[in-house]
C-alpha positions as YAML, in Angstrom:
chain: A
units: angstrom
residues:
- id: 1
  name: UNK
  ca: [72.61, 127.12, 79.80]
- id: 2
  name: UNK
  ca: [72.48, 128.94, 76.47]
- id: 3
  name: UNK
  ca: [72.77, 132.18, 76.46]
- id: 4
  name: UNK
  ca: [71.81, 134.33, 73.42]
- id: 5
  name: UNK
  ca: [73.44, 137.87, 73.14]
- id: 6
  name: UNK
  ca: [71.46, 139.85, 70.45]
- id: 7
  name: UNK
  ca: [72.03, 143.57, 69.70]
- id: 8
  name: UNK
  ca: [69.57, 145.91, 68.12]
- id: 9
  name: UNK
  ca: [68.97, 146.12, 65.33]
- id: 10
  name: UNK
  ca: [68.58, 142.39, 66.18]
- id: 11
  name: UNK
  ca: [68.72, 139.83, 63.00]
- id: 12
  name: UNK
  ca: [65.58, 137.88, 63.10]
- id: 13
  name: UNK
  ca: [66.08, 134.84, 61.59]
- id: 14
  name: UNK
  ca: [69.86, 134.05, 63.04]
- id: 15
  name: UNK
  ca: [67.95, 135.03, 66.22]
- id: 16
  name: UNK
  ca: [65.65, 132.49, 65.81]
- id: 17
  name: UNK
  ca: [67.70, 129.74, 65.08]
- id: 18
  name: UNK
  ca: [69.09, 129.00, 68.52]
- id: 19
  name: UNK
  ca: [66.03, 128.97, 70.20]
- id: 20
  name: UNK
  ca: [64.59, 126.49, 67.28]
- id: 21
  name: UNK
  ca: [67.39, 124.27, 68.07]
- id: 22
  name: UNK
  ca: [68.14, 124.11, 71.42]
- id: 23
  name: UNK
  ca: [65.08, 126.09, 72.98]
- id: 24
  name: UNK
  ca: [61.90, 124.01, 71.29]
- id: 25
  name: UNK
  ca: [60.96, 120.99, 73.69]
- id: 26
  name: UNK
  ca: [60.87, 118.03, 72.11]
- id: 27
  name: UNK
  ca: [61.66, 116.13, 75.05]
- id: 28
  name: UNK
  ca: [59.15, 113.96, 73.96]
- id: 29
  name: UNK
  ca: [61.01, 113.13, 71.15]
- id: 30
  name: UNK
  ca: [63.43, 112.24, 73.32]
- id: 31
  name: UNK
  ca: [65.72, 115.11, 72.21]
- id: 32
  name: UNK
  ca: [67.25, 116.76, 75.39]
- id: 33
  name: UNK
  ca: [66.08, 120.06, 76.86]
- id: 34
  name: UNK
  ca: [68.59, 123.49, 77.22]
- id: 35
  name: UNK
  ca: [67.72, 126.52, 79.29]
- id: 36
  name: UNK
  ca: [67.77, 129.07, 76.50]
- id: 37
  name: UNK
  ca: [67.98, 132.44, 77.64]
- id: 38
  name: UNK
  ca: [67.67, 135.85, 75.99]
- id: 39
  name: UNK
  ca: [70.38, 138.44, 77.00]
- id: 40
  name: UNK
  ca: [70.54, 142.41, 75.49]
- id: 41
  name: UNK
  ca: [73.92, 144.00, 74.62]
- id: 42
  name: UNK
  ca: [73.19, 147.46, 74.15]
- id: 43
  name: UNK
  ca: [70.13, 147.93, 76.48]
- id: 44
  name: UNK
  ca: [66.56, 146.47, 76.95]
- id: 45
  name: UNK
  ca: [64.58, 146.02, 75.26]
- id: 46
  name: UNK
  ca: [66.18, 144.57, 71.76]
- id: 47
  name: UNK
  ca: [64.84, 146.73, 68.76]
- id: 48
  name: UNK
  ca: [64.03, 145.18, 65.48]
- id: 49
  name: UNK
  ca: [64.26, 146.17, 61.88]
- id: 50
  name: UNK
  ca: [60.62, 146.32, 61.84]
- id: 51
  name: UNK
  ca: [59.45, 148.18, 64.21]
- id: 52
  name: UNK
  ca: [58.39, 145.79, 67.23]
- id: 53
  name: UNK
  ca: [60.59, 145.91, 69.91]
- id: 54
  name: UNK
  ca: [62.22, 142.06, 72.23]
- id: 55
  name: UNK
  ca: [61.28, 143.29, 75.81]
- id: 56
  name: UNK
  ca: [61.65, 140.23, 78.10]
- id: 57
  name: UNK
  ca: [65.57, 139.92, 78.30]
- id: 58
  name: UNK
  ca: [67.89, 138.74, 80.35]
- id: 59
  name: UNK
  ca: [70.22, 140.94, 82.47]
- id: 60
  name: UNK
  ca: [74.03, 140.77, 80.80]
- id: 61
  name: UNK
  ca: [75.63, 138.89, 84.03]
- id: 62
  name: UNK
  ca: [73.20, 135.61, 82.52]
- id: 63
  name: UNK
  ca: [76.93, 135.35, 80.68]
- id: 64
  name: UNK
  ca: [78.78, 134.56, 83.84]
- id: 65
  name: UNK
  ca: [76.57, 131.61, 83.67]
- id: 66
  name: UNK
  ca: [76.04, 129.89, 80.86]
- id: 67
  name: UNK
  ca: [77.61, 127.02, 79.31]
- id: 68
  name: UNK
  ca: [77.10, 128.59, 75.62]
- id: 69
  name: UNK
  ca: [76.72, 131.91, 74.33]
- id: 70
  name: UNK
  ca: [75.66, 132.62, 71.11]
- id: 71
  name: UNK
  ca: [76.02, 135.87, 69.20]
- id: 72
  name: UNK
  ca: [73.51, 136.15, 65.94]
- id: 73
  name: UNK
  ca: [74.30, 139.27, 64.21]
- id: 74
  name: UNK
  ca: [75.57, 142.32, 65.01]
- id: 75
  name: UNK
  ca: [73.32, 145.18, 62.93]
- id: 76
  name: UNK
  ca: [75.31, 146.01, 59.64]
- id: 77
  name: UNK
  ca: [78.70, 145.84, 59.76]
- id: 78
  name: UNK
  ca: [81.38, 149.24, 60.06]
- id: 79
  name: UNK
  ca: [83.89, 150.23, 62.36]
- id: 80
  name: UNK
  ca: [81.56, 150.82, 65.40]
- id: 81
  name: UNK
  ca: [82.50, 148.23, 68.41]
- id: 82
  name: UNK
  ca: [79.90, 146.90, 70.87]
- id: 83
  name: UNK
  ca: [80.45, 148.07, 74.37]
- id: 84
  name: UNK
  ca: [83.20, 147.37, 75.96]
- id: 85
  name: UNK
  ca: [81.78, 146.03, 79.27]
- id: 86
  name: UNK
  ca: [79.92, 143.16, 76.78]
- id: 87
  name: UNK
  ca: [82.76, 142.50, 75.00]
- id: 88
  name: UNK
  ca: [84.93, 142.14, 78.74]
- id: 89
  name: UNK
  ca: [81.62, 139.62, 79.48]
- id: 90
  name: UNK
  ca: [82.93, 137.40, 76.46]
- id: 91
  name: UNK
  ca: [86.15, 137.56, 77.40]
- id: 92
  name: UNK
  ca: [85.70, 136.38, 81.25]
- id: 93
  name: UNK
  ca: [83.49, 133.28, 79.78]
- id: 94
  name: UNK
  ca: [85.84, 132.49, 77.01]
- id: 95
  name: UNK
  ca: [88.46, 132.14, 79.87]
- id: 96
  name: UNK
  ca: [86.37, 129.96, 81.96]
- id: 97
  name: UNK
  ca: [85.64, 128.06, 79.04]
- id: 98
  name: UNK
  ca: [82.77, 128.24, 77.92]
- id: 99
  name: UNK
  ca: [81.33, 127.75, 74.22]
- id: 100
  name: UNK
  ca: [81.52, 131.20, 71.86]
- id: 101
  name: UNK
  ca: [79.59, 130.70, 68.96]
- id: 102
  name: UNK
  ca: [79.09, 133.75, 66.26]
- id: 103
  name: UNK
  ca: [76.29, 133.10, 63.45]
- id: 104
  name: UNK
  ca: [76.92, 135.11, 60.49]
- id: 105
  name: UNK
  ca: [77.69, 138.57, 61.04]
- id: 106
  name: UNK
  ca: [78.34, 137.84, 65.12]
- id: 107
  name: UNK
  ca: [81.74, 137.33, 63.85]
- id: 108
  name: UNK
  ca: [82.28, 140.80, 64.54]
- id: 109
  name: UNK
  ca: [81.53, 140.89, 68.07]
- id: 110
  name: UNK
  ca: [83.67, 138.09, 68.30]
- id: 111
  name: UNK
  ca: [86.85, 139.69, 66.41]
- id: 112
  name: UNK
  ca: [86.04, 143.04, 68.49]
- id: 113
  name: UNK
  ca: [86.46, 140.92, 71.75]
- id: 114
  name: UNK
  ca: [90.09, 139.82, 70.57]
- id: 115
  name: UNK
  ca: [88.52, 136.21, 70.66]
- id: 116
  name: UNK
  ca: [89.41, 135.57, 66.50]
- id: 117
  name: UNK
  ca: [92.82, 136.97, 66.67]
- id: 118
  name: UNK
  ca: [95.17, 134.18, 65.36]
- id: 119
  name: UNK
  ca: [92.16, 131.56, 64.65]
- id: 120
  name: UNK
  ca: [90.30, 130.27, 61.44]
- id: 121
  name: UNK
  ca: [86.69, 131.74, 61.45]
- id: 122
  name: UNK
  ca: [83.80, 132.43, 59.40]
- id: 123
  name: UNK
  ca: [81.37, 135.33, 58.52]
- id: 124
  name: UNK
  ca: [78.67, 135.82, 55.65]
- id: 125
  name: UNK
  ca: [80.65, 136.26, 52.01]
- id: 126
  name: UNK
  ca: [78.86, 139.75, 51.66]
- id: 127
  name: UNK
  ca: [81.27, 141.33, 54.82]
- id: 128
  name: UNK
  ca: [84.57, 139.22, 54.31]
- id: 129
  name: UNK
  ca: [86.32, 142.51, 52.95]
- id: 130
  name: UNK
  ca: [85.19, 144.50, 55.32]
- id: 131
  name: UNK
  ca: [85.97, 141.88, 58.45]
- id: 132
  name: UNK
  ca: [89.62, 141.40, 56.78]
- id: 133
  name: UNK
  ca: [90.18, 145.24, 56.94]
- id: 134
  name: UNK
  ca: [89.08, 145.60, 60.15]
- id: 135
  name: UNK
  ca: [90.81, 142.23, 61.89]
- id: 136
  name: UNK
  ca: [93.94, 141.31, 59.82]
- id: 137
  name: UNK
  ca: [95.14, 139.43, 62.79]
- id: 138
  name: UNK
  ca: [91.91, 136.69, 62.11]
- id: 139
  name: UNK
  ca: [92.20, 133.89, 59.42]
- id: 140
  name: UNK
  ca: [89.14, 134.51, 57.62]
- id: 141
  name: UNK
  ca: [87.66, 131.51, 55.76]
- id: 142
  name: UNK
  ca: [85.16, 132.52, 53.22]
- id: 143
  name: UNK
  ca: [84.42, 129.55, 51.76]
- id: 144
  name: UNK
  ca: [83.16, 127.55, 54.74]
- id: 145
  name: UNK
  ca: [79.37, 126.75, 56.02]
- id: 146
  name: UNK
  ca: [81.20, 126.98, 59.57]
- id: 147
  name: UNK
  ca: [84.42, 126.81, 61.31]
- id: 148
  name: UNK
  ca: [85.52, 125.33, 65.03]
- id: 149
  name: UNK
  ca: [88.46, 126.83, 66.46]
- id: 150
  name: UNK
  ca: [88.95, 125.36, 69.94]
- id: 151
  name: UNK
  ca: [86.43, 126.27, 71.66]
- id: 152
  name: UNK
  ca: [85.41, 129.06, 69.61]
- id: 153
  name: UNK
  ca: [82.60, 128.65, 66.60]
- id: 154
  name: UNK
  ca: [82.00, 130.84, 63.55]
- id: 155
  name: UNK
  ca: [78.80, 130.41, 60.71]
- id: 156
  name: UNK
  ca: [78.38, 132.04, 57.35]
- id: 157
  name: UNK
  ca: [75.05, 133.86, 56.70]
- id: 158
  name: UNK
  ca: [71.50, 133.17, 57.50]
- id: 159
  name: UNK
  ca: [71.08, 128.93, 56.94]
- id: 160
  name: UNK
  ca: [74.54, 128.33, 57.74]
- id: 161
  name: UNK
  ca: [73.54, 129.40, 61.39]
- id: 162
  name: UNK
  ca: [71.65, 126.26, 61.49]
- id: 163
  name: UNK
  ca: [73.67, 124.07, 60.18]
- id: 164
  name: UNK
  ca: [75.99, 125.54, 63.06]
- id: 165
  name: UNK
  ca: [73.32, 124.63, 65.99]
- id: 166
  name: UNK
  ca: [73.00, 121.26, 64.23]
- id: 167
  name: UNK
  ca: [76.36, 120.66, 64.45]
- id: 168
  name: UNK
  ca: [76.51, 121.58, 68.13]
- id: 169
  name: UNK
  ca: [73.45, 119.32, 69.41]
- id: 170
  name: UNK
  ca: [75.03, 116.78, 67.28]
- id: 171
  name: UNK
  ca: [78.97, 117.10, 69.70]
- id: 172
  name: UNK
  ca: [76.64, 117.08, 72.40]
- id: 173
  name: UNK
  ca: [74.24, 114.23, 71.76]
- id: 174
  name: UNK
  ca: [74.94, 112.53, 69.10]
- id: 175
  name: UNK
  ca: [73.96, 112.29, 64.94]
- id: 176
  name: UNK
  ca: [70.36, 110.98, 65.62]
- id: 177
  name: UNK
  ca: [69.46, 113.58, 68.35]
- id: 178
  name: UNK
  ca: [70.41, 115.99, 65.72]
- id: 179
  name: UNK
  ca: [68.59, 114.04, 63.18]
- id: 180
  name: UNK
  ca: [65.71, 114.57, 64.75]
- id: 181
  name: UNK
  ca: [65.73, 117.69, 65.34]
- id: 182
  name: UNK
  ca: [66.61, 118.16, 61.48]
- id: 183
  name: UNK
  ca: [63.45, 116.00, 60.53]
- id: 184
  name: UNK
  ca: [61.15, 117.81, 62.66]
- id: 185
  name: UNK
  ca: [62.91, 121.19, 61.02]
- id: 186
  name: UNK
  ca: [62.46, 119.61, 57.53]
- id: 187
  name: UNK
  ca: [65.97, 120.46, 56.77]
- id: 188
  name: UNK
  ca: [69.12, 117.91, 56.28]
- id: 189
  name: UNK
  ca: [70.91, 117.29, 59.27]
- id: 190
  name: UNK
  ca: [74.54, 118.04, 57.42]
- id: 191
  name: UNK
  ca: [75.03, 119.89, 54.00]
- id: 192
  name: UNK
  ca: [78.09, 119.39, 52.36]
- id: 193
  name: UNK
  ca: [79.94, 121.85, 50.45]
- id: 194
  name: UNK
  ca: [80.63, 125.53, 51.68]
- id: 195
  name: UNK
  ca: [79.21, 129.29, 51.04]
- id: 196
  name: UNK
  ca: [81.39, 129.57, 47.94]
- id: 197
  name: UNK
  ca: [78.13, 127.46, 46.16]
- id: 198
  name: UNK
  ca: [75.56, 130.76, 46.99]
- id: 199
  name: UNK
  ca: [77.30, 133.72, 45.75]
- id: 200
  name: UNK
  ca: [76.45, 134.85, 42.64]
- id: 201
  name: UNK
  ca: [75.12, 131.16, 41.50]
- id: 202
  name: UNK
  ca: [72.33, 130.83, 39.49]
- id: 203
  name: UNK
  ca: [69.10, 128.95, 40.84]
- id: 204
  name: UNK
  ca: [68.84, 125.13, 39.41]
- id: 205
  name: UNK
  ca: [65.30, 125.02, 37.55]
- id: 206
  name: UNK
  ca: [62.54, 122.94, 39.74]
- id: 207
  name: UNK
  ca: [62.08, 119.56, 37.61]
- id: 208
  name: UNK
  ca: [65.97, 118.92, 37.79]
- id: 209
  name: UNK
  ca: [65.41, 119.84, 41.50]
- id: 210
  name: UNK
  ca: [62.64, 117.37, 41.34]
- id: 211
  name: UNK
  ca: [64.37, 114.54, 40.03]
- id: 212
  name: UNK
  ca: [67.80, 114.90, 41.96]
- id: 213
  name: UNK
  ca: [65.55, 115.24, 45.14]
- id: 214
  name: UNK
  ca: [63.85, 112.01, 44.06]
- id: 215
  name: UNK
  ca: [67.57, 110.76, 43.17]
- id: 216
  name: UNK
  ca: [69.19, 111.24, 46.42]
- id: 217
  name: UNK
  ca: [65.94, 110.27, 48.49]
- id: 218
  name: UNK
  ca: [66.22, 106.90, 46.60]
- id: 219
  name: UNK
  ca: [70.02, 106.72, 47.26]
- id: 220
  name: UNK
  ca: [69.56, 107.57, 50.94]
- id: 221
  name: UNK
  ca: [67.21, 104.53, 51.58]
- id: 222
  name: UNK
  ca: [69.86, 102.07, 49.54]
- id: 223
  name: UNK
  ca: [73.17, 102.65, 51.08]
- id: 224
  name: UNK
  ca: [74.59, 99.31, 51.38]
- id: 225
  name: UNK
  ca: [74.45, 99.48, 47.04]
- id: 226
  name: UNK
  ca: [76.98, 99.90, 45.32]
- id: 227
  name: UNK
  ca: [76.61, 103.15, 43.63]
- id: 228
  name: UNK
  ca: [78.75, 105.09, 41.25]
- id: 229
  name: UNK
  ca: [78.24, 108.62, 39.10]
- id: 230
  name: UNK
  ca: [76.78, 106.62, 35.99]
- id: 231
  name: UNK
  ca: [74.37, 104.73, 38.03]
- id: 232
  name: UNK
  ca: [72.99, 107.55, 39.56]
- id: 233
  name: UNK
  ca: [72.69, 109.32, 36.66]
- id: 234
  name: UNK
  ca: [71.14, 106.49, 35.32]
- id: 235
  name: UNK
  ca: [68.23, 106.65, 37.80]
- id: 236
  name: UNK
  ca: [68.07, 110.19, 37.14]
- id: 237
  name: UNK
  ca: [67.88, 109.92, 33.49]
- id: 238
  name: UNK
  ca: [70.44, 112.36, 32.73]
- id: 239
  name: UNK
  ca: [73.82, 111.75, 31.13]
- id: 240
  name: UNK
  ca: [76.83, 111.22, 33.98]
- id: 241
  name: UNK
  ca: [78.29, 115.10, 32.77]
- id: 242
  name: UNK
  ca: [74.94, 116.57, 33.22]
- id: 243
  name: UNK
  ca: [73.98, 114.93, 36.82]
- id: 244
  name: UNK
  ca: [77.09, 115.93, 38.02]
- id: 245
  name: UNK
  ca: [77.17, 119.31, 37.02]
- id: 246
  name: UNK
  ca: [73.79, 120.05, 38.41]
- id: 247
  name: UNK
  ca: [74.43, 118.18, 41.32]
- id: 248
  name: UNK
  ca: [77.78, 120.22, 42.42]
- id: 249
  name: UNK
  ca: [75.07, 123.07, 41.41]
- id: 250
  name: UNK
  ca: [72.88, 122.38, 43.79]
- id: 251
  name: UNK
  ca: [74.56, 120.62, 46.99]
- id: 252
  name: UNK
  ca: [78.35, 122.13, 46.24]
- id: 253
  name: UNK
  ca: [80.10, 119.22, 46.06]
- id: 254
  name: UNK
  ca: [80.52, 115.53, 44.13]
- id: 255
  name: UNK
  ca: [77.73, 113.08, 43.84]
- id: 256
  name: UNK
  ca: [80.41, 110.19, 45.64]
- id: 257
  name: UNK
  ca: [81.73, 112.95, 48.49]
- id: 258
  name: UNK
  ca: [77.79, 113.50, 48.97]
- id: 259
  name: UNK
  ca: [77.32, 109.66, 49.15]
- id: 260
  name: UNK
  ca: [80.24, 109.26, 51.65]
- id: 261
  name: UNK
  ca: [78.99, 111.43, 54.30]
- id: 262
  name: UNK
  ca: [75.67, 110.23, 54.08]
- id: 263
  name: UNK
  ca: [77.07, 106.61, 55.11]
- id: 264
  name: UNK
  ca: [78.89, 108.38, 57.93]
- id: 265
  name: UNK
  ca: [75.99, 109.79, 59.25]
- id: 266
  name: UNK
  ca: [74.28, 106.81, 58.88]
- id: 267
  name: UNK
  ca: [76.77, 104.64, 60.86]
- id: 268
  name: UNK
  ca: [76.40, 107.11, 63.34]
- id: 269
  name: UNK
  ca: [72.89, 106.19, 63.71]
- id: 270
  name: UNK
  ca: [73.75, 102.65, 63.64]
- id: 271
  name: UNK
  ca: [76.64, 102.91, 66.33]
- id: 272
  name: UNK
  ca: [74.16, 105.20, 68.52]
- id: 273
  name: UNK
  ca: [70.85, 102.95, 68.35]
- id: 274
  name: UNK
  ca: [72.16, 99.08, 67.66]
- id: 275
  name: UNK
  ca: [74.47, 96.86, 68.96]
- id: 276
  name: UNK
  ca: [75.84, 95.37, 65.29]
- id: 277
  name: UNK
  ca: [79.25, 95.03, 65.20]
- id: 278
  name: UNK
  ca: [81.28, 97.57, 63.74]
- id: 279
  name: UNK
  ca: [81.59, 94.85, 60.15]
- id: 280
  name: UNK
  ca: [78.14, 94.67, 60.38]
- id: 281
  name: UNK
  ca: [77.45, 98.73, 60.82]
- id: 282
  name: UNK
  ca: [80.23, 98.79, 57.75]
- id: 283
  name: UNK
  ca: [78.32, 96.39, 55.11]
- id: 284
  name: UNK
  ca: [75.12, 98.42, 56.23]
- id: 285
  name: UNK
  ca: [76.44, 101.37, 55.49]
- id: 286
  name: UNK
  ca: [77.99, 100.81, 52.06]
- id: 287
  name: UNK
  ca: [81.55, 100.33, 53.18]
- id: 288
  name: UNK
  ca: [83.36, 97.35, 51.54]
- id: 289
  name: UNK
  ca: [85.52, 96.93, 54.64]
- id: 290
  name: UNK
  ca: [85.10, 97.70, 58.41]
- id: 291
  name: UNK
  ca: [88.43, 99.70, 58.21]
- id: 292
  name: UNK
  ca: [87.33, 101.58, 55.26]
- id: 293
  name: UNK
  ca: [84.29, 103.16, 57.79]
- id: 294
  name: UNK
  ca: [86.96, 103.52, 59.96]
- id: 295
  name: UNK
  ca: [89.01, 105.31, 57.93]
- id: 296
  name: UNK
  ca: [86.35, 107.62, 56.52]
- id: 297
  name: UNK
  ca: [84.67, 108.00, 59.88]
- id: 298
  name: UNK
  ca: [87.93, 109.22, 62.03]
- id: 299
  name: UNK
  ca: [88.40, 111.29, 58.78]
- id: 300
  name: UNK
  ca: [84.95, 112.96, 59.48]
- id: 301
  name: UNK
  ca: [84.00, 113.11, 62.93]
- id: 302
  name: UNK
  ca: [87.63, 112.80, 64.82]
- id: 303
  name: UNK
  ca: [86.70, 109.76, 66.26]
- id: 304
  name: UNK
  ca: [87.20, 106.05, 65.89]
- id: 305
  name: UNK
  ca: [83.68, 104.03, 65.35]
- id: 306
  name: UNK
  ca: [84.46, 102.69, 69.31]
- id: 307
  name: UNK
  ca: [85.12, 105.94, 70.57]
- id: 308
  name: UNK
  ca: [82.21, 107.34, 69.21]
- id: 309
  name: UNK
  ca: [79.69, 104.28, 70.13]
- id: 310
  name: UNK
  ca: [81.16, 104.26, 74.02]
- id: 311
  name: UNK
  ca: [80.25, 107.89, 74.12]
- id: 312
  name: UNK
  ca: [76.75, 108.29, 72.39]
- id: 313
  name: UNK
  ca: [75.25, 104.96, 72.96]
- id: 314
  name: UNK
  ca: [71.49, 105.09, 73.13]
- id: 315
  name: UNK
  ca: [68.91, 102.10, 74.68]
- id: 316
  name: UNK
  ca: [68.40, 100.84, 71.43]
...
């Protein structure tokens, strides 16, 4: 079970998020269900910023319960602490072990429960002064899309809280079950880069957009080439200096770090839905040498190419 924990005023879109991910059914697309369920912290029913009110929640002992419990916001951040009998909720499930996730400003429910104290987390760039203030004992990282911590998960602002939920479905069943999920979203399954590359950035004009959209699409669909800066930048028609500068703009990181994880995620497709041999999965996926994909893919996902095939294998 999933267990949302929104407080009012409850953040909309970070609200929505985990029941996008793990509460749409697309069993059909033979994405696995979750029992999602709604819970209140500070009273039913959940108020909004805009004047419509959440009735149907879930009483707070759903907690006790659930496998995962998410935390998307928590109003505008200052010194005032949710209530304590919520925050002794997360405690009691953190100790049983369950999954404690925080997107974006959640953080600090998460720091107020004594959950952060000592570990590397994550909240929007806007509040990182005021979270360090408040919890000196936490290792804030500001930079990050997300951070895991044991069994303890932080997300940036707004977006990042999907790529959070993506990352989650993905530990749970595998890169093309989140895939999915990311094509039916019509968002990337994995962004590389970190929150340093929205604040205070300027916006990339729409025909360079255009073309490095058309670039990487291209690039995406050719993996086993052999690709470098120049020949990318070649494709589109821009000098190397210039596609590389607007590609950091836009993704927040190299056009060969970009190209790396993609053949990652790719051989975890491969390794998921095909029996190849890892050499075979390797020259599919752009790597000169089946211990290069090794090398890269432990450096990625933890995990040997094996270890990761014996435990998401599909029926291919």
């Amino acid at each position: 079970m999933v267990a949302v924990l929104a407080f009012s005023p409850v953040a909309l879109f970070e609200l929505a998020v985990p029941f996008e991910v793990f509460g749409t059914d697309r069993t059909e697309m033979g994405v696995p269900s979750y029992d999602v369920r709604l819970v209140a912290g500070n009273g039913d029913p959940l108020l909004t910023p805009f004047g419509f009110e959440l009735a149907k929640t879930a009483a707070l002992s759903t907690l006790r319960r659930a496998d995962t419990i998410v935390v998307p916001g928590w109003g505008l951040p200052n010194d005032q602490r949710p209530d304590e009998h919520v925050l002794g909720e997360i405690r009691r499930a953190h100790r049983r072990g369950a999954r404690i996730v925080s997107l974006c400003s959640g953080a600090f429910v998460l720091a107020a429960a004594g959950l952060l104290d000592g570990r590397c987390a994550t909240t929007h760039w806007m509040y990182t002064n005021e979270f360090s203030r408040m919890y000196p004992l936490v290792e804030l990282q500001s930079s990050v899309l997300y951070v895991q911590d044991g069994t303890v998960f932080t997300s940036a602002g707004t977006a990042a809280a999907i790529d959070l939920c993506l990352n989650l479905l993905r530990s749970d069943h595998g890169a093309e079950v989140a895939n999915i999920v990311a094509r039916r979203m019509v968002i990337p399954p994995h962004r590389e880069g970190g929150q340093a590359q929205y604040v205070e950035t300027p916006m990339v004009t729409s025909c360079a957009d255009d073309t490095l959209a058309a670039t990487l699409a291209w690039a995406t669909e050719h993996l086993d080439h052999e690709h470098t800066v120049e020949s990318l930048a070649r494709r589109a028609q821009q000098s190397p200096r210039t596609f590389a500068r607007r590609f950091r703009a836009t993704t927040g990181t190299t056009p060969l770090q970009w190209l790396l994880n993609q053949r990652v995620v790719h051989a975890q497709r491969m390794l998921e839905t095909s029996d190849q041999s890892v050499e075979l999965v390797a020259v599919a996926c752009g790597f000169s040498t089946a211990s290069a994909l090794r090398e890269h893919f432990v450096r990625r996902t933890g995990v040997s190419p094996h270890a990761y095939r014996q435990t998401f294998r599909q029926s291919a």
